[in-house]
Phi, psi and omega in degrees: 000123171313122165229014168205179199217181158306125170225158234247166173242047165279341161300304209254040153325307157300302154350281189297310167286335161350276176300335194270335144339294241257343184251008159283312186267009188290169186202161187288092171323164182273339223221014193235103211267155198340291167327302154349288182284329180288339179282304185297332200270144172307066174338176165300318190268313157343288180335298193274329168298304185306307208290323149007255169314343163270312204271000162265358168286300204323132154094353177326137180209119171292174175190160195256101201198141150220142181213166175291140182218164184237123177230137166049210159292028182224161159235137203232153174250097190274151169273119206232355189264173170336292161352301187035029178289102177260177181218137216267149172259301181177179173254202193275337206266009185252327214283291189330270197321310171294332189055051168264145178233171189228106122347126346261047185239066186253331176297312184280328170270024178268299216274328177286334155312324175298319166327282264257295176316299187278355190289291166324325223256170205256141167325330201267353196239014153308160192236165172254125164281130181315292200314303186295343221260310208276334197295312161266029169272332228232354176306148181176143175252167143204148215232121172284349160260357176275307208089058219206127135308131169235162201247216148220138173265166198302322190283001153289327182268342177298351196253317184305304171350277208292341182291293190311338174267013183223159195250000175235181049230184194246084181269103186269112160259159164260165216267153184076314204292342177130021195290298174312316199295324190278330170306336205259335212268282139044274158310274196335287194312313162302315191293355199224311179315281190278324198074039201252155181275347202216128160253105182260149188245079183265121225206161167263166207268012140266008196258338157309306171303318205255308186270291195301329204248326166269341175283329196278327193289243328233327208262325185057078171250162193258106172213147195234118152281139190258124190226020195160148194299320170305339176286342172327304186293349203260357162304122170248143211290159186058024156277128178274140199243130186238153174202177176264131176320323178262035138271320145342304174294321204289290243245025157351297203279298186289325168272021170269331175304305217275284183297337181279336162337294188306349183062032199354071169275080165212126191280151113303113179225091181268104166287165169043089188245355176269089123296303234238052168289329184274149196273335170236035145303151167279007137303305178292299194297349163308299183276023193263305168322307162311271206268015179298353181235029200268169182321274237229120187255133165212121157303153166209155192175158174255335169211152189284297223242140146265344181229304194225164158317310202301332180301344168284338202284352154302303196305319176307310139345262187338291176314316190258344175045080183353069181249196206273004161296023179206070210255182176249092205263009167294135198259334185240156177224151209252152172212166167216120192303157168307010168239001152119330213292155189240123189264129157258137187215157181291151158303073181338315171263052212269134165062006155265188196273152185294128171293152134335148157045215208288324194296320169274018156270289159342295186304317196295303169338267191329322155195068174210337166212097174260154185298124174270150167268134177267169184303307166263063155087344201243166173270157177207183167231153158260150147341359203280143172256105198255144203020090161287304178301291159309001174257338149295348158306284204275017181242306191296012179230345175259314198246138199229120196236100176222169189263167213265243207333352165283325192272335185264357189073289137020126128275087208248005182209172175218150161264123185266113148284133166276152177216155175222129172297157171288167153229143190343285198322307142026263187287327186278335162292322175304310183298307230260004198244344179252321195231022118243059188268029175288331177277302196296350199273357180291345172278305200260351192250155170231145238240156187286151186286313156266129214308340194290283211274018172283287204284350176292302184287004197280342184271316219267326176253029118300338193268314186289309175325300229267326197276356200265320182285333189275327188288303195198107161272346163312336169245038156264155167266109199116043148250143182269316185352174148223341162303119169320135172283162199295330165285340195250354187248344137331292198257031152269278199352290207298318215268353159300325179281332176268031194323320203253001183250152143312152176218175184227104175248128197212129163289084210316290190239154175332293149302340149301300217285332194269333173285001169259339187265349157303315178319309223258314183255015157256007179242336179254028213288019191239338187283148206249107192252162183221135177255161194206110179249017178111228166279356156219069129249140197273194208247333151293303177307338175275337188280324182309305183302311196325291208335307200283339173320284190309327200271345182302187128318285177222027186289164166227137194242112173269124166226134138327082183249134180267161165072029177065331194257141155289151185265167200290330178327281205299311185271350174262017177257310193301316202276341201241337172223022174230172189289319184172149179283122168259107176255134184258125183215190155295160173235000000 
């Protein structure tokens, strides 16, 4: 029954000069500083929008009704009467979880419960899907500078599957196991499958350069690289779009404009994804930003985490845009008080969704690795794994983990250690590198203006001396020797035994590396060596040296490595044309 008719919006008439007053004369507090004041103030469009929004209340018509409505995640019994007393029901994520059904959204919650299940259930206890099964039997690249089909093997395409039956997950390999190959069979299959407009392929910019923008140009896939905003519009639908993370940053705003174009029909294929381990970095709030709603998300990495657990809880965020595949199944969550002590306390968000940004990261923390206090004072994590079970739970449904000899079957390399004694000269720079480096250290450190963080940094740069004295103490000063240090004439020794092989050597710092390579080409002077420092070689130019390597014989490839790790160029030349890894280290 019908209880009101038309009626005029001549009462809110005043409202409405009101506001439009109040935004013709605002002015700028004196104590408000721009930025601010740009956020704060009534726009133009503000205007228009209120006035809007009155004049479509005009002619406005109640009724005496209630019906069920859906906002967002919730369901509400809304009031169509004068009144408008709505009374709130439950959300989508009770529903789910209840297997409860609400009229008339029993189709949407049916069809997100199948999602929600199947999302759930654990790789290993996955099936292989037929459809997808034929698509990547029948699947093949070809690479035109090889002259080669390459294929997928079974245990790639059996991972590739079971990833492709989820609209999320993380595939962890080890370098050489296949992460591209499966990512890109991966891209194809969406792109012909899922009804998506776009695949973007988002990377740190070596794993863009040196892999993605030469296999797709090699492969001759239909691709575009985003080097600049104007390359946006140049996108075309069923296209794979490849770009770099701080091209990701510059270009934030439009390519967050760009995927809601799209109705965020878009697969996400992130390589090397513990890029984004720190949680307030600008790369992670870049990709967050982006891409957190796209259809279909897939990590690729040789490791999620580098130090601790907590380095996952950005990437699981992406994937899950803290819905209810990310739910919080902990019951209890562990702090540790400003006396070291360590508190248990329940969990507020026990069987809900993890929050967003800091509060969720904290909650992850909090229970599964909480910050410990050290004697002096500071905080740190340890390895300890706390509700271990629930956190296998949630790994074991996201992430698919094998090693270069699981996927390939194969053992085409070894690690060897060597250890080498010091000698008296050695050894004596080494004591003197412990118990005066207060003298030495004004020669290689520049010393902080502030005295706090000077002394924060006096323990982290004793330990890179002592590593720089175990690498080559000849260049430090105040070695006497006249003899090659022990470490470098080892390793002419090894390169003596490989008179007729390639060899590979990698290095910490810079300066080691030119000092290996003096060594190396007075002692081998028939032998044809290529040096790598690092940054300044471009990513052609490294790809150049591999090339004149592979045509040599016998060359030795001296490289620069950062981060304890050989880089990937260098190890995946070591894994594919060498014998074995020799880590040499003191004794």
């Amino acid at each position: 029954m019908l209880l009101s008719t038309e009626y005029t919006i001549n009462d809110k008439f005043g409202k409405c000069e009101s506001y439009l007053q109040e935004y013709l004369t605002q002015k700028q507090p004196e104590k408000m500083p721009y930025p601010e004041w740009e956020k704060t103030k009534i726009k133009e469009h503000d205007v228009i929008k209120y006035l809007k929004k009155t004049i479509s209340s005009a002619n406005k018509i109640y009724r005496n009704e209630k019906r069920v409505v859906k906002n967002n995640y919730s369901f509400y019994l809304k009031d169509y009467s004068e009144n408008e007393q709505h009374e709130p029901i439950t959300n989508i994520n009770a529903c789910i979880l209840s297997k409860d059904s609400i009229e008339p959204y029993n189709k949407l919650i049916r069809r997100k419960t199948r999602e929600y299940q199947r999302q759930s259930l654990k790789f290993d206890d996955m099936s292989i899907d037929s459809k997808i099964k034929e698509f990547l039997k029948d699947w093949s690249v070809h690479s035109k500078s090889e002259w080669d089909t390459k294929k997928l093997t079974d245990v790639q395409a059996a991972d590739t599957n079971k990833l492709l039956q989820k609209r999320y997950g993380v595939l962890q390999y080890s370098m050489g196991a296949g992460k591209t190959l499966c990512g890109l069979a991966m891209a194809q299959y969406q792109l012909v499958n899922a009804g998506i407009k776009n695949v973007f392929i988002v990377g740190t910019a070596i794993a863009i350069n040196n892999t993605w923008d030469v296999v797709l140009e090699d492969y001759d896939i239909d691709y575009i690289r985003i080097n600049k905003l104007s390359d946006l519009p140049k996108i075309r639908d069923k296209q794979i779009v490849i770009i770099t993370l701080d091209m990701v940053i510059k270009l934030q705003k439009w390519l967050k404009e760009f995927v809601k174009m799209k109705c965020q029909k878009i697969m996400l294929l992130f390589d090397e994804s513990d890029s984004i381990s720190n949680p307030f970095s600008k790369r992670t709030k870049a990709m967050l930003s982006i891409f957190r709603k796209c259809r279909y998300k897939y990590l690729t990495t040789g490791t999620t985490t580098r130090n601790n657990i907590c380095e996952i809880a950005p990437q699981l965020e992406l994937l899950y845009n803290n819905s209810i595949n990310y739910l919080s199944n902990c019951r209890y969550v562990f702090y540790t008080n400003k006396d070291g002590d360590e508190i248990t306390e329940y969990n507020d968000y026990y069987c809900q969704p993890i929050p967003a940004y800091r509060k969720g990261y904290d909650l992850f923390a909090a229970s599964h690795l909480p910050k410990k206090i050290t004697v002096f004072g500071i905080e740190q994590k340890t390895q300890d794994i706390y509700n271990s079970a629930e956190l296998k739970e949630l790994l074991d449904k996201t992430v698919i983990t094998k090693n270069f000899e699981e996927v390939t079957g194969k053992k085409i390399y070894e690690i060897n250690q060597i250890t080498v004694p010091f000698n008296s000269e050695e050894k004596r720079l080494y004591k003197l590198a412990i118990d005066e480096f207060e003298s030495m250290r004004r020669l290689y450190f520049t010393k902080q203006e502030n005295s706090r963080k000077d002394s924060m940094l006096k323990i982290l740069q004793q330990l890179i001396l002592l590593l720089k004295v175990c690498a080559d103490p000849s260049g430090i000063n105040g070695y006497n020797s006249q003899g090659n240090p022990t470490k470098i004439t080892k390793t002419l020794e090894l390169l003596q035994d490989w008179e007729n092989e390639r060899a590979a050597i990698g290095v910490m710092h810079v300066s080691v590396c030119k000092s290996y390579e003096k060594y190396i080409r007075a002692e081998f002077p028939n032998r044809p060596v290529f040096v790598i420092t690092g940054g300044e070689a471009a990513f052609k130019k490294r790809r150049d040296i591999i090339k004149q390597l592979e045509q040599t014989e016998n060359g030795i490839l001296i490289q620069r490595s950062k981060h304890f790790q050989l880089q990937p160029i260098l190890i995946l030349w070591i894994k594919f044309y060498c014998r074995s890894f020799i880590t040499i280290t003191p004794r």
